[in-house]
ChimeraX commands (.cxc) that place a marker at each C-alpha (Angstrom):
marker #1 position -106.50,16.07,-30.65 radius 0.5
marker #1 position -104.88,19.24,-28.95 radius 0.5
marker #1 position -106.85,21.52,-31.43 radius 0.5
marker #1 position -110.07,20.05,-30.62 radius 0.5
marker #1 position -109.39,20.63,-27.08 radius 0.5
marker #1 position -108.27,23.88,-27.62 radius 0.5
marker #1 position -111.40,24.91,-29.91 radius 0.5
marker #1 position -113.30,23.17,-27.11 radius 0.5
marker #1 position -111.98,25.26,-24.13 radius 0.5
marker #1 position -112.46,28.21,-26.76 radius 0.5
marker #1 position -116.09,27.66,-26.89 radius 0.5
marker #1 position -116.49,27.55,-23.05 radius 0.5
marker #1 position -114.86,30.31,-22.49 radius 0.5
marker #1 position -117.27,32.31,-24.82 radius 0.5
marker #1 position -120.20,30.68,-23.80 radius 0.5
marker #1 position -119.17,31.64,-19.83 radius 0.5
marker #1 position -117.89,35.07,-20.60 radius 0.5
marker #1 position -121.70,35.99,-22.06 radius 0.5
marker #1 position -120.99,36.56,-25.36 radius 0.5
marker #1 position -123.21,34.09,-27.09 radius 0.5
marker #1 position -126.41,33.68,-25.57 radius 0.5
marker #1 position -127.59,30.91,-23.63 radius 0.5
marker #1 position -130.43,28.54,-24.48 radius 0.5
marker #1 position -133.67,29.51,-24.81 radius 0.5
marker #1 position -136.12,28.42,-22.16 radius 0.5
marker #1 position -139.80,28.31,-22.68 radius 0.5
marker #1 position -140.83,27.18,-19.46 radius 0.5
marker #1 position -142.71,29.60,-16.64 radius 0.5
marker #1 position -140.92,32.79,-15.60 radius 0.5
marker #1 position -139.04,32.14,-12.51 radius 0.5
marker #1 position -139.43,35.05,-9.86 radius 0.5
marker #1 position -136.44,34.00,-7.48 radius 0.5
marker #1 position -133.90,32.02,-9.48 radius 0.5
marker #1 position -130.16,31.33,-7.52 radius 0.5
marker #1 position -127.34,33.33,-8.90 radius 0.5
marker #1 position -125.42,31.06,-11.54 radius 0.5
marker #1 position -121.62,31.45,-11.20 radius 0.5
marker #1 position -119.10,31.67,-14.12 radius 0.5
marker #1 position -116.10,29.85,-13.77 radius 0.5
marker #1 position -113.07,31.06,-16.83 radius 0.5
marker #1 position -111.90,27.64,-18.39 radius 0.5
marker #1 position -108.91,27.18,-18.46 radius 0.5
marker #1 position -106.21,28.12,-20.72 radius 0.5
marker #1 position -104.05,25.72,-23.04 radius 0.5
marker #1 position -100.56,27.51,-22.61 radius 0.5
marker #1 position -98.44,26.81,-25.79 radius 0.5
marker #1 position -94.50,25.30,-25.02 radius 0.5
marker #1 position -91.97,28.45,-26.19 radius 0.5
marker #1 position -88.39,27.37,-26.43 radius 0.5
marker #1 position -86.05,29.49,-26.08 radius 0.5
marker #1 position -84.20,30.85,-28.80 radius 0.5
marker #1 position -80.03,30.54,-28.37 radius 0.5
marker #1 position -78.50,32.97,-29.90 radius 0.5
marker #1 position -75.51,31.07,-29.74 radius 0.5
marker #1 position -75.75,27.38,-30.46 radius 0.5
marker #1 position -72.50,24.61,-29.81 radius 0.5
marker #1 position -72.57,21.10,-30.00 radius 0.5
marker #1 position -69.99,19.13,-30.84 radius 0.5
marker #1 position -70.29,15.22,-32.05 radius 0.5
marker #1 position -68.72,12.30,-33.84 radius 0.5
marker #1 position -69.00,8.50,-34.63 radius 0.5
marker #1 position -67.22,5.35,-35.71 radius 0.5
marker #1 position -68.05,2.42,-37.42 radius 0.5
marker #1 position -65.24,-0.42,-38.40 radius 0.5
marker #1 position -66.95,-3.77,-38.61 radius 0.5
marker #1 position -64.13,-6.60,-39.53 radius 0.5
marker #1 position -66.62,-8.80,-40.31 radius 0.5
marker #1 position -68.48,-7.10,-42.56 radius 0.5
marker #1 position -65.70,-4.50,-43.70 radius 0.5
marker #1 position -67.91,-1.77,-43.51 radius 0.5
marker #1 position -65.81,1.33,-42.30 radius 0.5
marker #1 position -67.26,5.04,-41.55 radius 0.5
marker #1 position -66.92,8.26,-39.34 radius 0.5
marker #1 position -67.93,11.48,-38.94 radius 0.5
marker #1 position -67.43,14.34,-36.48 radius 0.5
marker #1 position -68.88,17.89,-36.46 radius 0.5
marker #1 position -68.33,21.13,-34.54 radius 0.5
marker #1 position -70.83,24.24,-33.94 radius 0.5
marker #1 position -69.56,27.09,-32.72 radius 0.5
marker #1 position -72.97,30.12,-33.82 radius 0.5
marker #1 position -72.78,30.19,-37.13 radius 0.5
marker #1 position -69.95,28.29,-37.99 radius 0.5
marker #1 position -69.62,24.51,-38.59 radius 0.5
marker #1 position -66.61,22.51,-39.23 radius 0.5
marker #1 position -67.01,18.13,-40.19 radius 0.5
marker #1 position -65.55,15.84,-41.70 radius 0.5
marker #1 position -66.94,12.19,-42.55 radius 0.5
marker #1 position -65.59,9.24,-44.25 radius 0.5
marker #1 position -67.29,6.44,-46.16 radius 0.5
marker #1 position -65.72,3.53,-47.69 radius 0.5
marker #1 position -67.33,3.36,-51.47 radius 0.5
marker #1 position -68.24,0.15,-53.64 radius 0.5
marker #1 position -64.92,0.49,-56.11 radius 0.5
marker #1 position -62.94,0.08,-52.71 radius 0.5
marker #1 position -62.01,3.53,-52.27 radius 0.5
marker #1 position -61.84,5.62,-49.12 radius 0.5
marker #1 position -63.96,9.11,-49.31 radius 0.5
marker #1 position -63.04,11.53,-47.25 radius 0.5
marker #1 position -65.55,14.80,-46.74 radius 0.5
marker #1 position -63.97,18.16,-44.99 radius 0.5
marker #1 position -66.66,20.14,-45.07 radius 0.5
marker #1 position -67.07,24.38,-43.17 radius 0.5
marker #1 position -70.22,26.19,-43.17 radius 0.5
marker #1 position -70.83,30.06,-41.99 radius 0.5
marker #1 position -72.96,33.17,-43.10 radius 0.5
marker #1 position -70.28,34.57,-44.90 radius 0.5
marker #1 position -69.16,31.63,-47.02 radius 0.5
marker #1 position -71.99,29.00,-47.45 radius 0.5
marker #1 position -71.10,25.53,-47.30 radius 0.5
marker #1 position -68.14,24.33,-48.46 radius 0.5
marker #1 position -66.53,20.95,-48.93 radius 0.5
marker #1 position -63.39,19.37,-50.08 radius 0.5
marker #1 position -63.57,15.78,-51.27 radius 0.5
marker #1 position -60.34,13.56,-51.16 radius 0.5
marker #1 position -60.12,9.34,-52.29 radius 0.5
marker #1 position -57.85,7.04,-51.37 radius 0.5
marker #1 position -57.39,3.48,-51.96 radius 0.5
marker #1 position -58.17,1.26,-49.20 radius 0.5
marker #1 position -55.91,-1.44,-47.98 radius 0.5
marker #1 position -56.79,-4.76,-49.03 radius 0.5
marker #1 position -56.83,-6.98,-46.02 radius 0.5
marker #1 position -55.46,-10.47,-47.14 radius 0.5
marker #1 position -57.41,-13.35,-45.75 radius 0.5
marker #1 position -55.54,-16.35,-44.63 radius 0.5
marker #1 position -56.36,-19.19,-46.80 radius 0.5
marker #1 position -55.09,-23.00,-45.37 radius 0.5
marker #1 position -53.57,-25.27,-47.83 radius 0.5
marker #1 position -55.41,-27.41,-50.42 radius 0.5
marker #1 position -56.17,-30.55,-49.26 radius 0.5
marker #1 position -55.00,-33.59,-51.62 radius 0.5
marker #1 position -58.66,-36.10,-51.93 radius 0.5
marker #1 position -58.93,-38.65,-54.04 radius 0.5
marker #1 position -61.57,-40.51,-54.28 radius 0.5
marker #1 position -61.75,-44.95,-54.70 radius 0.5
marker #1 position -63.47,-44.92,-58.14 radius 0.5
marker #1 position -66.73,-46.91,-57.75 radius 0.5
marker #1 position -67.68,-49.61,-60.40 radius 0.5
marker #1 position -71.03,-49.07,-61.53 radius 0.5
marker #1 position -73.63,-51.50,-63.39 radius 0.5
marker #1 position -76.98,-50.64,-64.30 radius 0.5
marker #1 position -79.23,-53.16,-64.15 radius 0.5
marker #1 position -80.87,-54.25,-67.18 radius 0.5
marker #1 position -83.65,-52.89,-68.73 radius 0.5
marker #1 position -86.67,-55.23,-68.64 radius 0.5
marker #1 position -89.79,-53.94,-70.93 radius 0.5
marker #1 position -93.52,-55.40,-69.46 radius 0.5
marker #1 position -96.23,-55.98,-71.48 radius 0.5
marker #1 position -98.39,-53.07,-72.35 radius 0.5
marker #1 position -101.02,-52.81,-69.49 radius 0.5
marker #1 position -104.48,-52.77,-71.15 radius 0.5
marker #1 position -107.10,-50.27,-69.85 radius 0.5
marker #1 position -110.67,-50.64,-70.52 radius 0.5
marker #1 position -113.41,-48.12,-68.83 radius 0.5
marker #1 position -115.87,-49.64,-66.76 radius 0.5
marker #1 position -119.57,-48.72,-69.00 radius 0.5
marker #1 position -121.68,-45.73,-67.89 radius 0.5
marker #1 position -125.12,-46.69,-66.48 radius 0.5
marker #1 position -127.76,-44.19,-66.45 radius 0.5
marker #1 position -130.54,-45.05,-63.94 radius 0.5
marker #1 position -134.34,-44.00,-64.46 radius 0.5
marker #1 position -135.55,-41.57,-62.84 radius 0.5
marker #1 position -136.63,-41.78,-59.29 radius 0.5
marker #1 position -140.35,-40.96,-58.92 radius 0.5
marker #1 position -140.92,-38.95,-55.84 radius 0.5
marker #1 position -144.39,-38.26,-54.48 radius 0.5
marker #1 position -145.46,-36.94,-51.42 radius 0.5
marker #1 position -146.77,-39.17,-48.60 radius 0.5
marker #1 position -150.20,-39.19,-48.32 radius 0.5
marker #1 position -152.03,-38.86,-44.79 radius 0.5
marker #1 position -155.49,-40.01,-44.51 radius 0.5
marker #1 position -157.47,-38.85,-41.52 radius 0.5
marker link #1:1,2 radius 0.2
marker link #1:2,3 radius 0.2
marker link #1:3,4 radius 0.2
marker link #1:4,5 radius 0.2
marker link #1:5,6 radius 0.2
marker link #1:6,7 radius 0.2
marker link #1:7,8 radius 0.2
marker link #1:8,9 radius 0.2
marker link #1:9,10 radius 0.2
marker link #1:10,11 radius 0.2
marker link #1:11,12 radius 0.2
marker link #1:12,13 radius 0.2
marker link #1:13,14 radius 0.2
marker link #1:14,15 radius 0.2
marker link #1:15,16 radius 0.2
marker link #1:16,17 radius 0.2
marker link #1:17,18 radius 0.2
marker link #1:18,19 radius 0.2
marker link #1:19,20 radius 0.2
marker link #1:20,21 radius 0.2
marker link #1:21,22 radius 0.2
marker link #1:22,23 radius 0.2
marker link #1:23,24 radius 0.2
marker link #1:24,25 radius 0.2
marker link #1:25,26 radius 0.2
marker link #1:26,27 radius 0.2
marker link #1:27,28 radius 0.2
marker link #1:28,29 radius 0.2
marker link #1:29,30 radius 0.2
marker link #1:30,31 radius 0.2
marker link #1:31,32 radius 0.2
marker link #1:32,33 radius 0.2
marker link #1:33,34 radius 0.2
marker link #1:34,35 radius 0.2
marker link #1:35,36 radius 0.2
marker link #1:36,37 radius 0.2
marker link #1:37,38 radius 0.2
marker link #1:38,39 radius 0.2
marker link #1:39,40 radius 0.2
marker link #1:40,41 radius 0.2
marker link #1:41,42 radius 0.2
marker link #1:42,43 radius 0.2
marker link #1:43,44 radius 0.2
marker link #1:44,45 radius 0.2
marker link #1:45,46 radius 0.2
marker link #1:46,47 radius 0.2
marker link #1:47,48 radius 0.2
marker link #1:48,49 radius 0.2
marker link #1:49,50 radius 0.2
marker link #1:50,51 radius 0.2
marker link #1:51,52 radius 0.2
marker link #1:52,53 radius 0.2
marker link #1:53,54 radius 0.2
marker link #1:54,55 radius 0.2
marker link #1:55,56 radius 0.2
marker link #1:56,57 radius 0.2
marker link #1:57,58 radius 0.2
marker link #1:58,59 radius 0.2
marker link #1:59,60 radius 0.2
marker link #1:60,61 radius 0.2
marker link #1:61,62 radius 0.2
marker link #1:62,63 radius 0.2
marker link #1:63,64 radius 0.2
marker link #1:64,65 radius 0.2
marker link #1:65,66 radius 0.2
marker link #1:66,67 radius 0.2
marker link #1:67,68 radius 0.2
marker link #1:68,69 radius 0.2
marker link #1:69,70 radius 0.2
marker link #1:70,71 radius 0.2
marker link #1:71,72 radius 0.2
marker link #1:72,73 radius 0.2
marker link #1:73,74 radius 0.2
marker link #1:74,75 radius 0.2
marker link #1:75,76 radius 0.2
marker link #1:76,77 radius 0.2
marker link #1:77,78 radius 0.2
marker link #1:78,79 radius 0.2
marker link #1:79,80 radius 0.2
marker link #1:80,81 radius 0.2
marker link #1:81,82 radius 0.2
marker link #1:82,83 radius 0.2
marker link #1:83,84 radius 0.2
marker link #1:84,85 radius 0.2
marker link #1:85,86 radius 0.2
marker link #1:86,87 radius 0.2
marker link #1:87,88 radius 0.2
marker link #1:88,89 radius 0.2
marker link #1:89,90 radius 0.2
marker link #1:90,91 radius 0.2
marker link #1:91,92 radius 0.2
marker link #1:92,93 radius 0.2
marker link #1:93,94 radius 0.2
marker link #1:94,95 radius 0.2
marker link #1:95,96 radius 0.2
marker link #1:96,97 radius 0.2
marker link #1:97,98 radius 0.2
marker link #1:98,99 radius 0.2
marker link #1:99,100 radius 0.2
marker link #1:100,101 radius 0.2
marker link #1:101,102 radius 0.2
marker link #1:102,103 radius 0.2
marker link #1:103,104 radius 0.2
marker link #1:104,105 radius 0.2
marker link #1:105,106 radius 0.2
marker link #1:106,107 radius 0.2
marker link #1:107,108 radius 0.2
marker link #1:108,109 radius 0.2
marker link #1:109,110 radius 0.2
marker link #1:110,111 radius 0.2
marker link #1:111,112 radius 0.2
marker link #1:112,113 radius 0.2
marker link #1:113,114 radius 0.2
marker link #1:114,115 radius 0.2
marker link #1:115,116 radius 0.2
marker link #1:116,117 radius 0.2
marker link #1:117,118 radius 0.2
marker link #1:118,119 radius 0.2
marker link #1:119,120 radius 0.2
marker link #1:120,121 radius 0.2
marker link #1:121,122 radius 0.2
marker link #1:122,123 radius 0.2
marker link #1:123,124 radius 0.2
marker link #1:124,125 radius 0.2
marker link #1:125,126 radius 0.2
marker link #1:126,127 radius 0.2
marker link #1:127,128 radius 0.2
marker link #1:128,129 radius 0.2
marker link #1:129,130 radius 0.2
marker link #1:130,131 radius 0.2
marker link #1:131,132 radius 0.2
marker link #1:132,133 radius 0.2
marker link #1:133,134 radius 0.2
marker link #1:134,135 radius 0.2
marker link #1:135,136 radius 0.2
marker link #1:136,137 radius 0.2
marker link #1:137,138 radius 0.2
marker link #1:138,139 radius 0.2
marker link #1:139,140 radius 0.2
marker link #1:140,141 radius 0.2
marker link #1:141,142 radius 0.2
marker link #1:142,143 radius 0.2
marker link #1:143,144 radius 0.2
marker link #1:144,145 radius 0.2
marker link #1:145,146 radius 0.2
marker link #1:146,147 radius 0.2
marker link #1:147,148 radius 0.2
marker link #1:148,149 radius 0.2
marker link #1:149,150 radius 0.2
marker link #1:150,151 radius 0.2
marker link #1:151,152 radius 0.2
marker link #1:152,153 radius 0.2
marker link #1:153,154 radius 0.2
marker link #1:154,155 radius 0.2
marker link #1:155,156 radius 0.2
marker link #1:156,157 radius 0.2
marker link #1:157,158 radius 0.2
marker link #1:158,159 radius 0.2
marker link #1:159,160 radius 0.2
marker link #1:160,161 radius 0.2
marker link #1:161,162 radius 0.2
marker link #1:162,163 radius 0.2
marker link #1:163,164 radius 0.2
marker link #1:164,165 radius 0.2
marker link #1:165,166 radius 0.2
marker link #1:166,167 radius 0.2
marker link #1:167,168 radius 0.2
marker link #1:168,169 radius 0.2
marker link #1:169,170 radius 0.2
marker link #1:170,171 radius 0.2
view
């Protein structure tokens, strides 16, 4: 949408500055016309960041969920060039992963990887329950065989043919 309005304000501005010529008019030459007056359109000016020649930031985060037992964290420093981080993911075999990772012109990126086993937590269980159960006498009724039902189709009547004719109006 921006380019459109940008090729749009393009075209006006051409059109006012005189460099394409204006429609063609076949109507009577006009002796005393009123001056017409150009106005420039205006123009789109782009957004320019700046450039820092110097960038810092510094961040981290932490997730331990109990519930779920998901555990990670990360935290990284910028100084220019140079980056230092380190995250940490718990994996499916139950290990801990550790990542210390640098970064700069002169060395590229670099990491170190480290695993650990993770401590189990135990979960409390209570202590089984003793249930037993009164054992319930059963009888199944006995099995009573009916006569077999006999099933006879109703017969298929085919009507005649209806004869249909037009009602006749006399006059």
């Amino acid at each position: 949408m921006a380019f459109k309005f940008i090729v749009l304000t393009c075209l006006v501005a051409v059109a006012s500055a005189g460099l394409v010529p204006a429609a063609v008019s076949y109507a009577a030459p006009a002796y005393h016309t009123a001056p017409v007056a150009y106005a420039a359109a205006p123009v789109a000016k782009l957004a320019v960041e700046e450039y820092d020649s110097h960038p810092q930031y510094s961040f981290a985060y932490d997730v331990q969920d109990g519930l779920t037992g998901d555990s990670k964290s990360q935290h990284e420093t910028r100084d220019g060039d140079v980056v230092h981080g380190s995250y940490s993911v718990v994996d499916p075999d139950g290990t801990k992963r550790t990542v210390d990772y640098t970064a700069d012109p002169h060395n590229g990126f670099n990491a170190v990887v480290n695993k650990e086993p993770v401590a189990v937590k135990v979960a409390k269980i209570a202590a089984p329950v003793a249930y037993h159960a009164a054992p319930v006498a059963y009888h199944a009724a006995p099995v009573v065989h009916a006569a077999p039902v006999a099933y006879h189709a109703a017969p298929v009547v085919h009507a005649a043919p209806l004869a249909y004719s037009a009602p006749i109006y006399h006059h």
